[in-house]
C-alpha positions, -999 to +999 in steps of 0.1 A: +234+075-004+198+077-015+211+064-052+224+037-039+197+030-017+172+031-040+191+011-069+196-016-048+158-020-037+148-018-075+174-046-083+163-065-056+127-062-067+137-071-100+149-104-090+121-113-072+099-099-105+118-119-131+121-151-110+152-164-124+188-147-116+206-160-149+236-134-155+215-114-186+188-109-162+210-098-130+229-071-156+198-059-172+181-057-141+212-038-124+215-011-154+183-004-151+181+000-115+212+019-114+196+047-143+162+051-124+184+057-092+204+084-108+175+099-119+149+095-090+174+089-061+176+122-047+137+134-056+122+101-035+141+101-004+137+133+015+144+121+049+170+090+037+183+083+071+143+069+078+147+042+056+179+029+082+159+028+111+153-008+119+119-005+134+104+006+103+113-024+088+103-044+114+066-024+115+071-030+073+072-064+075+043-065+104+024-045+080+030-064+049+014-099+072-017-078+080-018-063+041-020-097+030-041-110+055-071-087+048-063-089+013-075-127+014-105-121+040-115-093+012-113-118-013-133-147+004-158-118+011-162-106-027-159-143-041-190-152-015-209-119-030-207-129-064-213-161-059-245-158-038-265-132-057-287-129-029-258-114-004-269-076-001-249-054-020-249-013-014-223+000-029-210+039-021-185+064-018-177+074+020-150+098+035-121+088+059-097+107+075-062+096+079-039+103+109-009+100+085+012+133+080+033+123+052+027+122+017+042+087+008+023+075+041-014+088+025-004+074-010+006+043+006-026+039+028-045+048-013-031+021-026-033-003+002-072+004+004-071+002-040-057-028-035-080-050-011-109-063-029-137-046-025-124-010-020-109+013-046-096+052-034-112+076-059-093+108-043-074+123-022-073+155-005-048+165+027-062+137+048-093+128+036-093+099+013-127+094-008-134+054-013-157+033-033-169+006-008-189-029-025-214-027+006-221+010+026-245+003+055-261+037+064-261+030+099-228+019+103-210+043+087-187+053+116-176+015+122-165+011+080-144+044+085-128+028+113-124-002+097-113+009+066-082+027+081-075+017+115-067-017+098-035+005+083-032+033+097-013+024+128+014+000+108+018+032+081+025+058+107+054+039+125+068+031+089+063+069+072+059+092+098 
C-alpha cells in the first residue's frame, strides 16, 4: 500500500511541477513515479496507516497556510533589511529544542526554518536544531527560540507524531 501511496503523491506533484497534463507528460510523470515508489515505497512509510488519518491532513493543510504566511512576513522583513542599510543587523547561530519525536517531523521542522527567509538549519542533533538567524538580540534569546519553533512546532506534531 505504501507503493502505491507514495507513487501516486509523486505523480500528483508532478503535475502540479510540469504545469501542463498533455498525455507525454502524464506517462512520463507516471513511470517515473511508479519506479521511485518501488524502490522507496516500503523504506519511507513506516507507520503507512498515519498518512490515512484525516486530521493530519487537515493539520497539513493548516500548516502549509501558516508556512506560507511567515514565509512572506520573512520576506518583507529581509527585503526591508537590505534595503535600509541602517536596519541593525546581528547575525548568529542559537540552539532550539524541538518537541517533535519523529525523525521526518525534525527534518521537516529543518527545512521549514531553511526555508523562511532569514533562517537557515546548520545541524541537527536528537532535538536540538542549530540555526543561523539574520538578527540574534542577546537579550531576547529565549523569545527567538520560541519564536523560531513554536511557529511549527505545534502544526508538525499533530501531522508526524
Amino acid at each position: 500500500m505504501s507503493i502505491i501511496l507514495l507513487s501516486l503523491f509523486l505523480w500528483v506533484f508532478w503535475i502540479l511541477a510540469a504545469g501542463n497534463s498533455d498525455l507525454l507528460t502524464l506517462i512520463v510523470g507516471g513511470v517515473a513515479a511508479i519506479f521511485i515508489g518501488i524502490l522507496w515505497g516500503k523504506r519511507l512509510y513506516v507507520n503507512s496507516h498515519k498518512a490515512f488519518d484525516i486530521r493530519r491532513w487537515f493539520w497539513a493543510l493548516i500548516f502549509l497556510f501558516i508556512f506560507i504566511w511567515e514565509i512572506i512576513k520573512a520576506n518583507f522583513d529581509v527585503a526591508y533589511r537590505v534595503l535600509h542599510p541602517k536596519r541593525p543587523l546581528s547575525p548568529g547561530i542559537l540552539y532550539v529544542k524541538s518537541q517533535l519525536k519523529s525523525t521526518w517531523g525534525r527534518v521537516f521542522l529543518a527545512n521549514a526554518i531553511t526555508l523562511t527567509p532569514g533562517t537557515l538549519t546548520i545541524d541537527i542533533q536528537e532535538d536540538l536544531l542549530y540555526i543561523h538567524c539574520i538578527r540574534i538580540k542577546p537579550n531576547e534569546l529565549s523569545v527567538l527560540r520560541n519564536k523560531i519553533v513554536a511557529r511549527f512546532d505545534r502544526y508538525l506534531i499533530k501531522i508526524f507524531d
